[in-house]
mmCIF entry with sequence, helices, sheets and N, C-alpha, C, O atoms, coordinates in Angstrom:
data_MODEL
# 
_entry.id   MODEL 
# 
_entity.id                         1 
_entity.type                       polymer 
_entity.pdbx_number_of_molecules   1 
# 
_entity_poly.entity_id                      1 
_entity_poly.type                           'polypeptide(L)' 
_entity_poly.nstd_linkage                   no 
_entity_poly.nstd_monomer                   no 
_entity_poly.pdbx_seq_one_letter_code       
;(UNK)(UNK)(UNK)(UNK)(UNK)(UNK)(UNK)(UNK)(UNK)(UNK)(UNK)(UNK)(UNK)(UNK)(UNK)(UNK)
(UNK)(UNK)(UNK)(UNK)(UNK)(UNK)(UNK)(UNK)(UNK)(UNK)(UNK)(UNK)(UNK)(UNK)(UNK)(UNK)
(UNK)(UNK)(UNK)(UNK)(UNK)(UNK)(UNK)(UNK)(UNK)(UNK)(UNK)(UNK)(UNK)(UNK)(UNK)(UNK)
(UNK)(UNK)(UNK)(UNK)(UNK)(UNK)(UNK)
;
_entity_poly.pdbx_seq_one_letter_code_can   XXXXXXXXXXXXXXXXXXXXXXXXXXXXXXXXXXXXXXXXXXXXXXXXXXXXXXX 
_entity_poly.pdbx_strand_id                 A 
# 
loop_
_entity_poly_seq.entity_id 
_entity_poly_seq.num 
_entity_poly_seq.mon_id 
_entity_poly_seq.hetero 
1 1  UNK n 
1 2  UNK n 
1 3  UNK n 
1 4  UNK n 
1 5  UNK n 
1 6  UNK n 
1 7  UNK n 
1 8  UNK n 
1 9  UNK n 
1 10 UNK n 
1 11 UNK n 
1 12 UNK n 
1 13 UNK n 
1 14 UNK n 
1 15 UNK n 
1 16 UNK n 
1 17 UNK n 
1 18 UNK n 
1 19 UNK n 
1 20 UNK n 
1 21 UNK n 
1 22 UNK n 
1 23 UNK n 
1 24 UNK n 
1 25 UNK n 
1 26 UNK n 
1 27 UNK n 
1 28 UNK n 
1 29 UNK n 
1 30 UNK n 
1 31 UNK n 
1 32 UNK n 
1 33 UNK n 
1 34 UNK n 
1 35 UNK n 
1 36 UNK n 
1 37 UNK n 
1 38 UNK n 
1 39 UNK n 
1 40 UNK n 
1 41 UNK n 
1 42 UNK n 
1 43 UNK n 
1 44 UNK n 
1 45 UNK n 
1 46 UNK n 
1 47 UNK n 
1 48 UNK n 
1 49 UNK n 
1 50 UNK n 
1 51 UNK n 
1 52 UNK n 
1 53 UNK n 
1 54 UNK n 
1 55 UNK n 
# 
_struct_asym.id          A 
_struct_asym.entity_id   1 
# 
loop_
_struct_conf.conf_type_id 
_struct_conf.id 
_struct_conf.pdbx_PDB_helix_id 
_struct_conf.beg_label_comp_id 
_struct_conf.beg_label_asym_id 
_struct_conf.beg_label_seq_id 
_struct_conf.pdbx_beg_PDB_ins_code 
_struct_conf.end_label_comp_id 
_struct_conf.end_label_asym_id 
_struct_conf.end_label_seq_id 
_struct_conf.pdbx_end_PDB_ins_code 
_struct_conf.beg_auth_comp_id 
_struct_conf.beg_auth_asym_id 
_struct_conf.beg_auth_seq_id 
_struct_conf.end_auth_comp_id 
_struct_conf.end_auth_asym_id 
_struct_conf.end_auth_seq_id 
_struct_conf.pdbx_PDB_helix_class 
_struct_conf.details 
_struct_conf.pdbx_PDB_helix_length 
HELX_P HELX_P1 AA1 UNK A 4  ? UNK A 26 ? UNK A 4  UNK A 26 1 ? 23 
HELX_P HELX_P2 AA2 UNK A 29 ? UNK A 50 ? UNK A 29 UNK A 50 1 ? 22 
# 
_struct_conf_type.id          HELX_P 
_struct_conf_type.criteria    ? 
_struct_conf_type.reference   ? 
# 
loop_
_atom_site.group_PDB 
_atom_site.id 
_atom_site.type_symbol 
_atom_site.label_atom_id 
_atom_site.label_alt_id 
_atom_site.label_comp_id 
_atom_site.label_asym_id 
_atom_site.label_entity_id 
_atom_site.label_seq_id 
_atom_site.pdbx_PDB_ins_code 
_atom_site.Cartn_x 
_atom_site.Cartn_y 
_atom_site.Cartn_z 
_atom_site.occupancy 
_atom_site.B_iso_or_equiv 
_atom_site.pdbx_formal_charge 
_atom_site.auth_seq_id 
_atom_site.auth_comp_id 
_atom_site.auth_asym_id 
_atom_site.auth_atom_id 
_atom_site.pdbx_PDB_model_num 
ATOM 1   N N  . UNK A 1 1  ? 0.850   -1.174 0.000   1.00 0.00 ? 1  UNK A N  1 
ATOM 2   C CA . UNK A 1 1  ? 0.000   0.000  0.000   1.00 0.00 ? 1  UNK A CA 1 
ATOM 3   C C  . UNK A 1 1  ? 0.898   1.240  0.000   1.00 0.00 ? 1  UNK A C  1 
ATOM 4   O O  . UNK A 1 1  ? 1.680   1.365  0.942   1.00 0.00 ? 1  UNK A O  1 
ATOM 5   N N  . UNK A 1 2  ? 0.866   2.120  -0.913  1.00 0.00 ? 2  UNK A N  1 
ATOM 6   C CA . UNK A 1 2  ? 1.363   3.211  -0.982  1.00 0.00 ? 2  UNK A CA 1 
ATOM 7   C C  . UNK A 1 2  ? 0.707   4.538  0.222   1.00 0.00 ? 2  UNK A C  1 
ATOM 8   O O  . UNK A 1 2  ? -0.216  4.440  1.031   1.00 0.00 ? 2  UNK A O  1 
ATOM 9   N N  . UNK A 1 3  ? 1.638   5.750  -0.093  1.00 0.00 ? 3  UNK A N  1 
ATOM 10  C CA . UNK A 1 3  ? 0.950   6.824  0.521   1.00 0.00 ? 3  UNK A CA 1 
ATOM 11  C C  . UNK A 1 3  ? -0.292  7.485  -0.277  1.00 0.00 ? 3  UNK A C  1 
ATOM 12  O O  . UNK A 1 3  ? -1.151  8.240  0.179   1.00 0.00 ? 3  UNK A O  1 
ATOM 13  N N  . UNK A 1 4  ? -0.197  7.156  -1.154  1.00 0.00 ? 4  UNK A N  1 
ATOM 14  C CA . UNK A 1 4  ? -1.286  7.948  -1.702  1.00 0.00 ? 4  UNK A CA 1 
ATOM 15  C C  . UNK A 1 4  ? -2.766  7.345  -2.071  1.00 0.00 ? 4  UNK A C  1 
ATOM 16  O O  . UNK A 1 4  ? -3.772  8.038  -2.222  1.00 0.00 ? 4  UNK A O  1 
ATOM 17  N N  . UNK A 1 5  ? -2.699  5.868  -2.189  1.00 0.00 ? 5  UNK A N  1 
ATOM 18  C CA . UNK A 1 5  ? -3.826  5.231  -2.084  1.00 0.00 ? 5  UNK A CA 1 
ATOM 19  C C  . UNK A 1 5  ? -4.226  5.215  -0.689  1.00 0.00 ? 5  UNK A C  1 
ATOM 20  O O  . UNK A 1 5  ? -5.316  4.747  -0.359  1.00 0.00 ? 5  UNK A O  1 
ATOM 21  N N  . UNK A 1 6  ? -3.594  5.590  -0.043  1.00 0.00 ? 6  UNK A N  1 
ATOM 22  C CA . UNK A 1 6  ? -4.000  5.807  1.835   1.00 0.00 ? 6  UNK A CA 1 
ATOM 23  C C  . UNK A 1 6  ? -4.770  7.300  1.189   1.00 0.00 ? 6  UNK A C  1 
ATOM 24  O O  . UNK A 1 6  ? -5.970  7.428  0.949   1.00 0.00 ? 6  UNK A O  1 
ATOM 25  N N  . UNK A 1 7  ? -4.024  8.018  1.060   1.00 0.00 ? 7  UNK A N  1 
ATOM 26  C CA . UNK A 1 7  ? -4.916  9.538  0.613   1.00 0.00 ? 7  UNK A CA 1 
ATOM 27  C C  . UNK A 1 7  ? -5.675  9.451  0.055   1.00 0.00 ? 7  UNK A C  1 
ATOM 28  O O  . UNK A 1 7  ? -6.378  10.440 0.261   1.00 0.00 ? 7  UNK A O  1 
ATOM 29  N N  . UNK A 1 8  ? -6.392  8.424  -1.112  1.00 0.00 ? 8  UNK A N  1 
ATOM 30  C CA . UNK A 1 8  ? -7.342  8.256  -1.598  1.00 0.00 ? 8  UNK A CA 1 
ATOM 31  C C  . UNK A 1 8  ? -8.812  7.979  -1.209  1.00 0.00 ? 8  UNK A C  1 
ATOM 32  O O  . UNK A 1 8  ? -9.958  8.404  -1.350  1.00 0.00 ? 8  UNK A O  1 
ATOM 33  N N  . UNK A 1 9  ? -7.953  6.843  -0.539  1.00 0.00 ? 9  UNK A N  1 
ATOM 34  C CA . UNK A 1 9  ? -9.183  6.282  0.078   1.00 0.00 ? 9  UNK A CA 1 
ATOM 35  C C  . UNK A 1 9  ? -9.498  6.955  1.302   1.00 0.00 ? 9  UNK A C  1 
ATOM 36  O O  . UNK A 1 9  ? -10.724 6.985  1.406   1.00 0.00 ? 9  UNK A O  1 
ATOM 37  N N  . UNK A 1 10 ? -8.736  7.707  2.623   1.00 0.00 ? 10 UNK A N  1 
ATOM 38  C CA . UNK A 1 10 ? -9.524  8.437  3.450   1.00 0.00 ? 10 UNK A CA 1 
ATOM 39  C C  . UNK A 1 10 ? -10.069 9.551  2.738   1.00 0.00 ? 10 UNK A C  1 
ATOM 40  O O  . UNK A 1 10 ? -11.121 10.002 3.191   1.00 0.00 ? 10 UNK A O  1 
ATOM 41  N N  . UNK A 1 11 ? -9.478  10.209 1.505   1.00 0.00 ? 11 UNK A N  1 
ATOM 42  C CA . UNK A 1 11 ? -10.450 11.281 0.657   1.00 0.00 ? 11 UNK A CA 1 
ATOM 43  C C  . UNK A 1 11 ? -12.073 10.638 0.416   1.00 0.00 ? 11 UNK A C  1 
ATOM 44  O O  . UNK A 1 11 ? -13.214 10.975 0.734   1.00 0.00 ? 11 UNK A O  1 
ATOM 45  N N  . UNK A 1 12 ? -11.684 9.963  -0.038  1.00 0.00 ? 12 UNK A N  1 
ATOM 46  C CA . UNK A 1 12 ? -13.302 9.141  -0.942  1.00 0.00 ? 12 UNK A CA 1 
ATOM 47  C C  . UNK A 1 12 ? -13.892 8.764  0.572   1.00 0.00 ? 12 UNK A C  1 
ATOM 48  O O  . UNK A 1 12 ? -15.080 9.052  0.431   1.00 0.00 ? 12 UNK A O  1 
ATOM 49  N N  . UNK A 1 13 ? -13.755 8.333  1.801   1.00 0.00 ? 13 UNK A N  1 
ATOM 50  C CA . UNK A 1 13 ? -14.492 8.050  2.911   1.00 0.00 ? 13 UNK A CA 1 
ATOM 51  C C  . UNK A 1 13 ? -15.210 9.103  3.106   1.00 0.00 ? 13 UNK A C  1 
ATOM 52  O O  . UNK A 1 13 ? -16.439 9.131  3.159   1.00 0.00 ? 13 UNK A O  1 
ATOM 53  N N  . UNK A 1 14 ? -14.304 10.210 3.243   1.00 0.00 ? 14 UNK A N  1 
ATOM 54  C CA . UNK A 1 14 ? -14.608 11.403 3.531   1.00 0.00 ? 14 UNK A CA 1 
ATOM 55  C C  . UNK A 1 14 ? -15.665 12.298 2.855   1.00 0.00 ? 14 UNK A C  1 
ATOM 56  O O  . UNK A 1 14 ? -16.260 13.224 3.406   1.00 0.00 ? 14 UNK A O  1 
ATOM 57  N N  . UNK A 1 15 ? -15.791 11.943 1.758   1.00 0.00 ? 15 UNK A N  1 
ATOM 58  C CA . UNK A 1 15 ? -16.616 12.646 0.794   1.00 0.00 ? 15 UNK A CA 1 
ATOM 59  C C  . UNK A 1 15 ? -18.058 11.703 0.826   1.00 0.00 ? 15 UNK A C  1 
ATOM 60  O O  . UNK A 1 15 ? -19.143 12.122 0.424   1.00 0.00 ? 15 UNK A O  1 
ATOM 61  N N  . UNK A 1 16 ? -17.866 10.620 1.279   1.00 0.00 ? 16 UNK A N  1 
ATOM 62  C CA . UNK A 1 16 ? -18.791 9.566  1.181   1.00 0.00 ? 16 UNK A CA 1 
ATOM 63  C C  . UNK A 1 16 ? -19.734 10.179 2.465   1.00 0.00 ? 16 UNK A C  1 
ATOM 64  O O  . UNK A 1 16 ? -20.932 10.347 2.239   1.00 0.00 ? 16 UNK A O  1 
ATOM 65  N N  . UNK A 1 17 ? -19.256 10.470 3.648   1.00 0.00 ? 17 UNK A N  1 
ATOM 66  C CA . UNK A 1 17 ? -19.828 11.172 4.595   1.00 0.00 ? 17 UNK A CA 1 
ATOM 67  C C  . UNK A 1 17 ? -20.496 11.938 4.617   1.00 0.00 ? 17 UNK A C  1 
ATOM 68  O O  . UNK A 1 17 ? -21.492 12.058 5.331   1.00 0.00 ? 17 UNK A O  1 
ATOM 69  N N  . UNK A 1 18 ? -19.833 13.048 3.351   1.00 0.00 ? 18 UNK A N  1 
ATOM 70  C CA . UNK A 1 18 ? -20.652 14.369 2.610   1.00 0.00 ? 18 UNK A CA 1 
ATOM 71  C C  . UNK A 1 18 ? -21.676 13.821 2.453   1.00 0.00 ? 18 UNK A C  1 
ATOM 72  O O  . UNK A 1 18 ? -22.673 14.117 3.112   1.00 0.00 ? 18 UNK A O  1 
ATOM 73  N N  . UNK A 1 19 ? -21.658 12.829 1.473   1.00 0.00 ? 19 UNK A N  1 
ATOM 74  C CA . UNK A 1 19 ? -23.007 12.718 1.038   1.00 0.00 ? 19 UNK A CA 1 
ATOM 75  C C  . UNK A 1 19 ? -23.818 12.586 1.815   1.00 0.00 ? 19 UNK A C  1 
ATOM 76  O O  . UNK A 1 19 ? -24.895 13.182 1.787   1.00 0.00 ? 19 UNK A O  1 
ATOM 77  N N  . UNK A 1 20 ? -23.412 11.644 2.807   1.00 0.00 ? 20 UNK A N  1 
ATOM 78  C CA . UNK A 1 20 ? -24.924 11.445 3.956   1.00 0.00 ? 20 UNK A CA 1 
ATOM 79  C C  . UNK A 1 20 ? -25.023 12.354 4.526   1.00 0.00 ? 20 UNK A C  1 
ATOM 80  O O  . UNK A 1 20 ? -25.964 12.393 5.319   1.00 0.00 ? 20 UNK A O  1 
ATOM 81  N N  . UNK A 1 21 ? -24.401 13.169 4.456   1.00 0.00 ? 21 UNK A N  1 
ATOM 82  C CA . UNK A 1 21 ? -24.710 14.491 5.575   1.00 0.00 ? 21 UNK A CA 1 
ATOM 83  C C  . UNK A 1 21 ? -25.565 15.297 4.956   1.00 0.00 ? 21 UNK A C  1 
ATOM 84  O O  . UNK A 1 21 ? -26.597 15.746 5.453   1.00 0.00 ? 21 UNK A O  1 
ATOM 85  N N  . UNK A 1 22 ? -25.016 15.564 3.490   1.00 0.00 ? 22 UNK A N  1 
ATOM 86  C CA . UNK A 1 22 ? -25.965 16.855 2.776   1.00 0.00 ? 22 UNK A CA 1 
ATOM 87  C C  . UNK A 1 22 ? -27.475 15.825 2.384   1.00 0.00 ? 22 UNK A C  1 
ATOM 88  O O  . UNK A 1 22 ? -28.521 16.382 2.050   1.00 0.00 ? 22 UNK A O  1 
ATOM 89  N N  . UNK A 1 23 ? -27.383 14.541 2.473   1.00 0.00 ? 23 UNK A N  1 
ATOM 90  C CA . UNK A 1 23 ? -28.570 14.203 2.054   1.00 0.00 ? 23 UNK A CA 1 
ATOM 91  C C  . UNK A 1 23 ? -29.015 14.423 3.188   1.00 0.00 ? 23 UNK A C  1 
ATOM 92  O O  . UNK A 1 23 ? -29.251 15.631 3.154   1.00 0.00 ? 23 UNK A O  1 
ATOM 93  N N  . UNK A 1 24 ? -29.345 13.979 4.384   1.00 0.00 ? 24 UNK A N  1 
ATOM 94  C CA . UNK A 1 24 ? -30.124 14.830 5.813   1.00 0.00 ? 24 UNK A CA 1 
ATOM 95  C C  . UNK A 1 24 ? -30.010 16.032 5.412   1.00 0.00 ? 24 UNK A C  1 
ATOM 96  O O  . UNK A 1 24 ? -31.048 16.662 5.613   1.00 0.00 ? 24 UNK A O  1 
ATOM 97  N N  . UNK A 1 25 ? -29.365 16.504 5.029   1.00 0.00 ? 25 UNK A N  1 
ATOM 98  C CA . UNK A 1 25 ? -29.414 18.501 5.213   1.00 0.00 ? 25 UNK A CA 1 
ATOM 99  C C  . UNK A 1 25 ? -30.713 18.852 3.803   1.00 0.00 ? 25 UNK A C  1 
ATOM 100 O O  . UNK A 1 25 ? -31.185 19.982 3.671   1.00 0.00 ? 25 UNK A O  1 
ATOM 101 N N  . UNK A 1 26 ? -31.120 17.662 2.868   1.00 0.00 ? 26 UNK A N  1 
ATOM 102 C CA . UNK A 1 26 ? -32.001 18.109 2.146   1.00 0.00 ? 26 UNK A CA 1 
ATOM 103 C C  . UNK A 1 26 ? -31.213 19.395 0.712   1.00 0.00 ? 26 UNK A C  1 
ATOM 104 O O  . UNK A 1 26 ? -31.795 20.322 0.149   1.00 0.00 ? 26 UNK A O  1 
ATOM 105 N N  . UNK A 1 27 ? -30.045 19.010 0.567   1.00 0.00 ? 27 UNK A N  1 
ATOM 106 C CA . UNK A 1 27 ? -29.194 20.119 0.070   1.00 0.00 ? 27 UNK A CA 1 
ATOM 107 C C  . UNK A 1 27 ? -29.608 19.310 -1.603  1.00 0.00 ? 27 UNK A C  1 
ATOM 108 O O  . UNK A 1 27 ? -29.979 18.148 -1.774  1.00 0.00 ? 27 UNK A O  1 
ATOM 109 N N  . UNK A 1 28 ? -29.357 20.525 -2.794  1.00 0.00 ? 28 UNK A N  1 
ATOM 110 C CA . UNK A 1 28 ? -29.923 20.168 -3.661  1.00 0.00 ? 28 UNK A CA 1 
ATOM 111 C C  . UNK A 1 28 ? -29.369 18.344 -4.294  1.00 0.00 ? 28 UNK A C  1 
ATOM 112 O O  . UNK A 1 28 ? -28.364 17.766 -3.881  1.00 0.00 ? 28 UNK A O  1 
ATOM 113 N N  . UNK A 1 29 ? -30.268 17.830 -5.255  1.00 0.00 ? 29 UNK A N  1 
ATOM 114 C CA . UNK A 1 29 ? -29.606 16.830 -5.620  1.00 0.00 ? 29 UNK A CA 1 
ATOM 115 C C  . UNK A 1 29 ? -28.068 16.731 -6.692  1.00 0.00 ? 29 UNK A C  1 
ATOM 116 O O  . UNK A 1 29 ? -27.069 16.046 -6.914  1.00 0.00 ? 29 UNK A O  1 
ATOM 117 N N  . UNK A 1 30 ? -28.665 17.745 -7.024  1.00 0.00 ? 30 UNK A N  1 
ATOM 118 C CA . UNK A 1 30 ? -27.057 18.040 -7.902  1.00 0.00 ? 30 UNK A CA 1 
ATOM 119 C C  . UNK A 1 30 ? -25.742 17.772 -7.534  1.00 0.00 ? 30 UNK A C  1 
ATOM 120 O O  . UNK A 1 30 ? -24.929 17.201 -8.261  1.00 0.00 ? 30 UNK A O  1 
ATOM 121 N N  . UNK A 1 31 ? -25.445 18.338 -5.972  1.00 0.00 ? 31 UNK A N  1 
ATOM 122 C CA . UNK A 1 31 ? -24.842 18.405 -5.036  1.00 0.00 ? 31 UNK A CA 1 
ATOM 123 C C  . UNK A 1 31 ? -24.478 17.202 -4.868  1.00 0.00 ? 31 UNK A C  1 
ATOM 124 O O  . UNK A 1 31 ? -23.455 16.705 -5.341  1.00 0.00 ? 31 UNK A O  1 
ATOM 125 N N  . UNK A 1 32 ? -25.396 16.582 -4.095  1.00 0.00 ? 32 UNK A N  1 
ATOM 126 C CA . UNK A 1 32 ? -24.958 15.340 -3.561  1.00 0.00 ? 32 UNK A CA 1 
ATOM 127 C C  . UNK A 1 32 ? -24.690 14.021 -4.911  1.00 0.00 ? 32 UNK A C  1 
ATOM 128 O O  . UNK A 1 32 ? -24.327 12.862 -4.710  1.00 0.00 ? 32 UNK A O  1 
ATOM 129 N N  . UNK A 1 33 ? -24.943 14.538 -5.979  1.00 0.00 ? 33 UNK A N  1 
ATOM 130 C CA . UNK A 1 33 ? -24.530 13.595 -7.543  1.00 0.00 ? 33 UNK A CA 1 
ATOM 131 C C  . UNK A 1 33 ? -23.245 13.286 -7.278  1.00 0.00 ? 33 UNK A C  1 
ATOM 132 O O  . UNK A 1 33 ? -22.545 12.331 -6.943  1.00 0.00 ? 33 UNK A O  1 
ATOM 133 N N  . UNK A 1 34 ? -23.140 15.173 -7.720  1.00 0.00 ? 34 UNK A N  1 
ATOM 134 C CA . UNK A 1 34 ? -21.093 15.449 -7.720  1.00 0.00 ? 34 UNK A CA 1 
ATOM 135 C C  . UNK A 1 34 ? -20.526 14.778 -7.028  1.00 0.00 ? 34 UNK A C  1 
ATOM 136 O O  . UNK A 1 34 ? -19.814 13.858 -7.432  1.00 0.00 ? 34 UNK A O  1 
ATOM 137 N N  . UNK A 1 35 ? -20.761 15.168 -5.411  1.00 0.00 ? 35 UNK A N  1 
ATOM 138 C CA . UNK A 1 35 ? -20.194 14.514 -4.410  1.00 0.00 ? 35 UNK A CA 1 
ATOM 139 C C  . UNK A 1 35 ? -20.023 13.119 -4.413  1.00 0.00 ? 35 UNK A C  1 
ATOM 140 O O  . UNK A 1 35 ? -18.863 12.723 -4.300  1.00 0.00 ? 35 UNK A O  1 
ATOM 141 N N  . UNK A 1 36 ? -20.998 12.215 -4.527  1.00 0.00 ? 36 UNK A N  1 
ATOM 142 C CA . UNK A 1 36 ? -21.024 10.935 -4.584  1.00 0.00 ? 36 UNK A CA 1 
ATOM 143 C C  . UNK A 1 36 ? -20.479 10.554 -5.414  1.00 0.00 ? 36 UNK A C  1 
ATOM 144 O O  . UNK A 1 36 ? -19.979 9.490  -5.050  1.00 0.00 ? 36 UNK A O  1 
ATOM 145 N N  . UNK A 1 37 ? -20.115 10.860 -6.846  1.00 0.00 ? 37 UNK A N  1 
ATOM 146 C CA . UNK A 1 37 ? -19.363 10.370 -8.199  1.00 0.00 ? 37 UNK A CA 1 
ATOM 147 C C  . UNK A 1 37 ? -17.806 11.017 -7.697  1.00 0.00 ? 37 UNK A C  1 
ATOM 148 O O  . UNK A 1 37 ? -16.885 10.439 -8.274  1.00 0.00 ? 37 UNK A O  1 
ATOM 149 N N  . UNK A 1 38 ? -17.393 12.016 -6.810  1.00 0.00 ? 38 UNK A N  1 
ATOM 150 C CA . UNK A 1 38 ? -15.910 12.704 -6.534  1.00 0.00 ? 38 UNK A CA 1 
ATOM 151 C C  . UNK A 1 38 ? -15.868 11.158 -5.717  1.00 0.00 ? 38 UNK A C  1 
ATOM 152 O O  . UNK A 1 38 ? -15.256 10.239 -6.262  1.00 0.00 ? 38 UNK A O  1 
ATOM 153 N N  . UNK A 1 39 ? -16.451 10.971 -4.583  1.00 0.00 ? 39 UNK A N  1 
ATOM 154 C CA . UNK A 1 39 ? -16.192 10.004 -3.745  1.00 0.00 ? 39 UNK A CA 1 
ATOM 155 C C  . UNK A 1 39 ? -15.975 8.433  -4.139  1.00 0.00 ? 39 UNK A C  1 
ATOM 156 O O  . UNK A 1 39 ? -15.038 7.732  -3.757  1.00 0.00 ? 39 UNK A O  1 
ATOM 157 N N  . UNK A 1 40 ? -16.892 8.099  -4.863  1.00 0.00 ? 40 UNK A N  1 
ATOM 158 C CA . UNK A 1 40 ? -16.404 6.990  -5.892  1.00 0.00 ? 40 UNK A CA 1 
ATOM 159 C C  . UNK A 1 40 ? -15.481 6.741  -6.544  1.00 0.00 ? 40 UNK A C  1 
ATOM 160 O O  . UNK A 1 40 ? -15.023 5.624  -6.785  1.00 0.00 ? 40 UNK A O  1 
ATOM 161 N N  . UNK A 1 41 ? -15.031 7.975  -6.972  1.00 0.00 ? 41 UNK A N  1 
ATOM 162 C CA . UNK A 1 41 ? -13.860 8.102  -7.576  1.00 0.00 ? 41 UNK A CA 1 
ATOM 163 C C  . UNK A 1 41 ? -12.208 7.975  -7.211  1.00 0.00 ? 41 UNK A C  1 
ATOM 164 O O  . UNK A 1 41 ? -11.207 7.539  -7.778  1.00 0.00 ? 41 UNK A O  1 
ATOM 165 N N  . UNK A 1 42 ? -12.552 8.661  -5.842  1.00 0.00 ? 42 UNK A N  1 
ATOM 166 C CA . UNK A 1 42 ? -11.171 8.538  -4.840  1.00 0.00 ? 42 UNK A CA 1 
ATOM 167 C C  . UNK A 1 42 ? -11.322 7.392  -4.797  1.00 0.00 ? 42 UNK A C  1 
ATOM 168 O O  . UNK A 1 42 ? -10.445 6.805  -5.432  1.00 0.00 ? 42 UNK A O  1 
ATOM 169 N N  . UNK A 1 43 ? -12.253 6.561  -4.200  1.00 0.00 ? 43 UNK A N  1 
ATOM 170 C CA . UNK A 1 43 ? -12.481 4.890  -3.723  1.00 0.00 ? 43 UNK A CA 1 
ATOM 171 C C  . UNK A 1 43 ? -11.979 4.040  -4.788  1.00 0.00 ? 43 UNK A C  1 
ATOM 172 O O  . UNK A 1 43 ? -11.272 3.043  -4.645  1.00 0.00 ? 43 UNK A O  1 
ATOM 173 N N  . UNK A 1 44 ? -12.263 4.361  -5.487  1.00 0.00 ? 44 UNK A N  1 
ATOM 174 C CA . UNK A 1 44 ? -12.068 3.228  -7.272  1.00 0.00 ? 44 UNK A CA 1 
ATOM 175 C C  . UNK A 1 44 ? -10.405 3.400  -7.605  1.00 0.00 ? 44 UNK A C  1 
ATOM 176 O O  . UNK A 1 44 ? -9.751  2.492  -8.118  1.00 0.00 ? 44 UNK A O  1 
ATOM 177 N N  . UNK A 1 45 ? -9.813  4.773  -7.211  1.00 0.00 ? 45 UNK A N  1 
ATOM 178 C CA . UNK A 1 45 ? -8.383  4.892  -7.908  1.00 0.00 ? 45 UNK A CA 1 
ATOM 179 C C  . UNK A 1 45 ? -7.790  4.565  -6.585  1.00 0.00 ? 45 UNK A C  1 
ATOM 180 O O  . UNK A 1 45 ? -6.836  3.868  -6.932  1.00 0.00 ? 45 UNK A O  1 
ATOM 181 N N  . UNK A 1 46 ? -7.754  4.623  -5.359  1.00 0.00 ? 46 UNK A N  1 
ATOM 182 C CA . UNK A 1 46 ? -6.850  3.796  -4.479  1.00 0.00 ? 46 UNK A CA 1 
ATOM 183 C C  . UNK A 1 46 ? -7.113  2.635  -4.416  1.00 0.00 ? 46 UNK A C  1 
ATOM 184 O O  . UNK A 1 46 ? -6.150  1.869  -4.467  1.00 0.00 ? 46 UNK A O  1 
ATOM 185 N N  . UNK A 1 47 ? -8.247  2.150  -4.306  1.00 0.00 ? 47 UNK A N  1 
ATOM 186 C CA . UNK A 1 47 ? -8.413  0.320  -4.840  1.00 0.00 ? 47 UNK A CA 1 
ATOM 187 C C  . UNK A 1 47 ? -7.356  0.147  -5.954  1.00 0.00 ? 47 UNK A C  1 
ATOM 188 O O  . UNK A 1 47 ? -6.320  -0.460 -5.683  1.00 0.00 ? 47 UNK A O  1 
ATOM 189 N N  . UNK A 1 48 ? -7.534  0.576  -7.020  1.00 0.00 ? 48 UNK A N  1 
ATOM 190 C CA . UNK A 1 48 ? -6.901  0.770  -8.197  1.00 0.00 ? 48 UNK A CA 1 
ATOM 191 C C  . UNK A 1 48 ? -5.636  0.646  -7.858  1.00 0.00 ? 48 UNK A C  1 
ATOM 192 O O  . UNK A 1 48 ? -5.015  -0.353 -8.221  1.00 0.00 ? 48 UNK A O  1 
ATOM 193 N N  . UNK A 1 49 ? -4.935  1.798  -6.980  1.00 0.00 ? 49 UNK A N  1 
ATOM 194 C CA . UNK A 1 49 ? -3.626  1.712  -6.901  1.00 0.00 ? 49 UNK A CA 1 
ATOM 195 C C  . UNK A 1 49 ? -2.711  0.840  -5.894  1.00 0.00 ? 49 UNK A C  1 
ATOM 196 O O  . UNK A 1 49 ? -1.506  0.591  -5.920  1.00 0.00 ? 49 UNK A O  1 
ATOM 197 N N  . UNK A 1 50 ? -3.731  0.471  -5.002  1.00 0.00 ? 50 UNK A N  1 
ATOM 198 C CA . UNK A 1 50 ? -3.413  -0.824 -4.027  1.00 0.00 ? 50 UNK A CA 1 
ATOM 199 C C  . UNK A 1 50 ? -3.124  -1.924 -5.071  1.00 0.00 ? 50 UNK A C  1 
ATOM 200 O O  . UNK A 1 50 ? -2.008  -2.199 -5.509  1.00 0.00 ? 50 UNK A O  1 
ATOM 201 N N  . UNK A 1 51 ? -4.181  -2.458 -5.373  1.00 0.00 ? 51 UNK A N  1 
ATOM 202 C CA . UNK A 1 51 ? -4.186  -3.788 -6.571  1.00 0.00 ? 51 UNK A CA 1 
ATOM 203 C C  . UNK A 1 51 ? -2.894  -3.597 -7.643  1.00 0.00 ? 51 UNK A C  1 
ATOM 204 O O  . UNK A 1 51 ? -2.532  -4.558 -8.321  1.00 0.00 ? 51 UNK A O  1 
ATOM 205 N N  . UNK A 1 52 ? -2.283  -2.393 -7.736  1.00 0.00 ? 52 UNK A N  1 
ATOM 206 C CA . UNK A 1 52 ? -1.611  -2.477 -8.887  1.00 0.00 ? 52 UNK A CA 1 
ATOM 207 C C  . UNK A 1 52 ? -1.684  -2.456 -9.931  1.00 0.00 ? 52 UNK A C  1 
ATOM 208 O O  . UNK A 1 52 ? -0.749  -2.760 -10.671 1.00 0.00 ? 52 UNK A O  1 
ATOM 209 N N  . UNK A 1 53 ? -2.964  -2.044 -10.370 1.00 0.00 ? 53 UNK A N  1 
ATOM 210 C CA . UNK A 1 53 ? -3.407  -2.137 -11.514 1.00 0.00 ? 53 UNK A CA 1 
ATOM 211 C C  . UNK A 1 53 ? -3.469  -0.719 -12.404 1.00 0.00 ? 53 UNK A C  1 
ATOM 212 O O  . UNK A 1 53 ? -3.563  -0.607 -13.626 1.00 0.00 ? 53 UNK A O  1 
ATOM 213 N N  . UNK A 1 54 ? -3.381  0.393  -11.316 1.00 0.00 ? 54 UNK A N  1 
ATOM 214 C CA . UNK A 1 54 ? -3.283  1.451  -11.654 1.00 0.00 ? 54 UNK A CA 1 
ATOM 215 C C  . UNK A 1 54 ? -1.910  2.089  -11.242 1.00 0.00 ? 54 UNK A C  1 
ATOM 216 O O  . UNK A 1 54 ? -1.817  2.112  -10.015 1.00 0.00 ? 54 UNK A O  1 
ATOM 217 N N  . UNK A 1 55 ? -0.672  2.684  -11.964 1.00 0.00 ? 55 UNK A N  1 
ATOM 218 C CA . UNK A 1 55 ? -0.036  2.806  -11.054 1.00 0.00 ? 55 UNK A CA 1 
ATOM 219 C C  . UNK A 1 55 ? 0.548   4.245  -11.371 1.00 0.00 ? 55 UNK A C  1 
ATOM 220 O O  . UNK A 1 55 ? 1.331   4.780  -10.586 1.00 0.00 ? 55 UNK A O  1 
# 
């Protein structure tokens, strides 16, 4: 495991949180799209870069 798939993936946790938060907060859906596709995204490229597959 590298340093930066560590940064990835507490990024993408982190954003994953967003989402549940702004979804209780009723904040527009747009919002919580972005957010959820940024957060997926961190999640998918440190998986990615753990596995080696991305490097």
């Amino acid at each position: 495991m590298t340093g930066l798939s560590t940064v990835l993936i507490v990024v993408g946790l982190f954003l994953a949180g967003g989402v549940y938060s702004f979804t209780r907060q009723k904040m527009p859906k747009g919002v919580v799209v972005l957010l959820a596709v940024a957060s997926g995204m961190c999640l998918l490229a440190g998986v990615l870069r753990i596995q080696g597959i991305w490097e």
